[in-house]
VOKOLKOL-256676 format. One record per residue (C-alpha): residue in three letters; x, y, z; chain. Coordinates in pm, whole numbers, plus 50000, padded with zeros to 5 digits. Each point is the difference from the previous one (the first is absolute). Layout:
BEGIN
+-----+-------+-------+-------+---+
!   r !    c1 !    c2 !    c3 ! c !
+-----+-------+-------+-------+---+
! ALA !     X !     Y !     Z ! A !
...
+-----+-------+-------+-------+---+
//
This chain:
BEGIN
+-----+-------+-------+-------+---+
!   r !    c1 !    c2 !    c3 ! c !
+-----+-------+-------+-------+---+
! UNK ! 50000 ! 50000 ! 50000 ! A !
! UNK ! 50313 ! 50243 ! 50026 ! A !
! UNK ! 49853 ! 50117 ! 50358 ! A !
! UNK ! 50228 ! 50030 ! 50320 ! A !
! UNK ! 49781 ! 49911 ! 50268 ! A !
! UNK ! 49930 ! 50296 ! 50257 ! A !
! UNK ! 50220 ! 49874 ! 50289 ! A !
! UNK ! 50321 ! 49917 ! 49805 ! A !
! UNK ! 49983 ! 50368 ! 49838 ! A !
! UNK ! 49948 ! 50167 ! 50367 ! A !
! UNK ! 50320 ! 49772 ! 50134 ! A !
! UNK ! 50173 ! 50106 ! 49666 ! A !
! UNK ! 49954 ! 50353 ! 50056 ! A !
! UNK ! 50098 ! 49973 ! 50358 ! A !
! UNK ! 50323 ! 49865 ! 49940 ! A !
! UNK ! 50066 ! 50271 ! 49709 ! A !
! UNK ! 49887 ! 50229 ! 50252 ! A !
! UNK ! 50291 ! 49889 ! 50273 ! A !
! UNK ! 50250 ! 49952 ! 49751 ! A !
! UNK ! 49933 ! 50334 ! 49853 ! A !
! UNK ! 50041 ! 50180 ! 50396 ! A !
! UNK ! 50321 ! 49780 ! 50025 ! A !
! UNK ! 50130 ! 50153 ! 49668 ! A !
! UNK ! 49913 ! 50371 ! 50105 ! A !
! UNK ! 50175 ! 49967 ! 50290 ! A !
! UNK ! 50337 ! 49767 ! 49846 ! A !
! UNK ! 50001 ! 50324 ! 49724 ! A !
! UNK ! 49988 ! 50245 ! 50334 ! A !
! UNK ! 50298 ! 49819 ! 50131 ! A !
! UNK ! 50198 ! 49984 ! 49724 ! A !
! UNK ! 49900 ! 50371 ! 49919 ! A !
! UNK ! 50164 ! 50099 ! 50320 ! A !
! UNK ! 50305 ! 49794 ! 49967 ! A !
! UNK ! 50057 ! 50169 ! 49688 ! A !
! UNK ! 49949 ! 50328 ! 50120 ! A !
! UNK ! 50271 ! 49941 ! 50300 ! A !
! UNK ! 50242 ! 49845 ! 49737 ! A !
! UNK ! 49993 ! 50292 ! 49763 ! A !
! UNK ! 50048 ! 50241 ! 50299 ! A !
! UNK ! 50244 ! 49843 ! 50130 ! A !
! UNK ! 50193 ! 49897 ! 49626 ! A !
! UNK ! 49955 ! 50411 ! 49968 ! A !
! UNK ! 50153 ! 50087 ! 50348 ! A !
! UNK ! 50292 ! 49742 ! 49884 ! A !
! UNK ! 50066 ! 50218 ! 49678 ! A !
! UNK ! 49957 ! 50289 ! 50163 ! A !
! UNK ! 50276 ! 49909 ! 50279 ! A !
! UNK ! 50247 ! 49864 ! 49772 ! A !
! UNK ! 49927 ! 50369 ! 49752 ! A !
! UNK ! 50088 ! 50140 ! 50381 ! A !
! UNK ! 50325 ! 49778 ! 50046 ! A !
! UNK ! 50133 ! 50086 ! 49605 ! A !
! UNK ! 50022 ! 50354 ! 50081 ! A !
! UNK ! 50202 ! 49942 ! 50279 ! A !
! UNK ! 50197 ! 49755 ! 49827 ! A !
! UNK ! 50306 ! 50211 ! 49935 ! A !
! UNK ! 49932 ! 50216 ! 50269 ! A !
! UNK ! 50324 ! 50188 ! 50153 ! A !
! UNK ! 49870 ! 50214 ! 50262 ! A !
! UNK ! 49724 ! 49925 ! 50219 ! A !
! UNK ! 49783 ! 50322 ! 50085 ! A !
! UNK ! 49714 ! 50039 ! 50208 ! A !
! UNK ! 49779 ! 49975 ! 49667 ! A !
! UNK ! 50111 ! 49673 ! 49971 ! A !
! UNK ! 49942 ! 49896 ! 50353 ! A !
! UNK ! 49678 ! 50117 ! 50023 ! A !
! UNK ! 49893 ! 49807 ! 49663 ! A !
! UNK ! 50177 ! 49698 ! 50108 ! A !
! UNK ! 49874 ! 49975 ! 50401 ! A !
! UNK ! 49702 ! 50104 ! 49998 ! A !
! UNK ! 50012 ! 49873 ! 50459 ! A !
! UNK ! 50215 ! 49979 ! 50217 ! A !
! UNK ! 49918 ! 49812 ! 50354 ! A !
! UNK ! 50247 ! 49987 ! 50221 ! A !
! UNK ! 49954 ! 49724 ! 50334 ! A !
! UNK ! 50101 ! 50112 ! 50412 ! A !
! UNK ! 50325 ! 49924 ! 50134 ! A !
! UNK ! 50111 ! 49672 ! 50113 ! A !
! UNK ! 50306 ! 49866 ! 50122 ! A !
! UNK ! 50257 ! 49768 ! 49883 ! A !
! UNK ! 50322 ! 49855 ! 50118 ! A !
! UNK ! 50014 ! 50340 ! 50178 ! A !
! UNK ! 49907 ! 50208 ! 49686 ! A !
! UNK ! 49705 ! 50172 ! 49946 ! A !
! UNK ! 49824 ! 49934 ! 49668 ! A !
! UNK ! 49672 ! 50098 ! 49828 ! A !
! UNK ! 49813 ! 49837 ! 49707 ! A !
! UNK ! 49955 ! 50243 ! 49658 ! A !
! UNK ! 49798 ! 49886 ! 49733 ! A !
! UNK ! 49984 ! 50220 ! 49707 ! A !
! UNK ! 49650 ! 49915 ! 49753 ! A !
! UNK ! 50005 ! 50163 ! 49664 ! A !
+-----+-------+-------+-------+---+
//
């Protein structure tokens, strides 16, 4: 007769239905993945177009410390083996 009974079409559009969410949200996913990749494949060009100017640099200037450390933190005091020491970390 070329009919699909009622039942087998309602659990056929059902499972579209799922599959279809699970898609939307697997594209969302992915979507955001590719968004962080890009940003951070940009911030890696962007760095190393930073680092090539700098390249044959022969005098460092406070231009080119502020461009290149962009923090500084530096940690309290402690002591060791009788010398007193502090922890600098410098984020650029």
């Amino acid at each position: 007769m070329g009919r699909i009974p009622e039942g087998v079409c309602i659990n056929l559009l059902n499972k579209y239905e799922v599959e279809r969410a699970e898609k939307l949200e697997c594209k969302k996913e992915l979507s955001a993945k590719l968004a962080a990749s890009e940003a951070n494949e940009k911030s890696v060009d962007d760095w190393l177009d930073m680092i090539q100017d700098y390249a044959q640099l022969e005098e460092l200037d406070r231009a080119s410390l502020v461009r290149l450390i962009q923090k500084i933190e530096i940690g309290e005091k402690y002591e060791v083996d009788g010398h007193i020491e502090r922890d600098i970390n410098m984020k650029g």
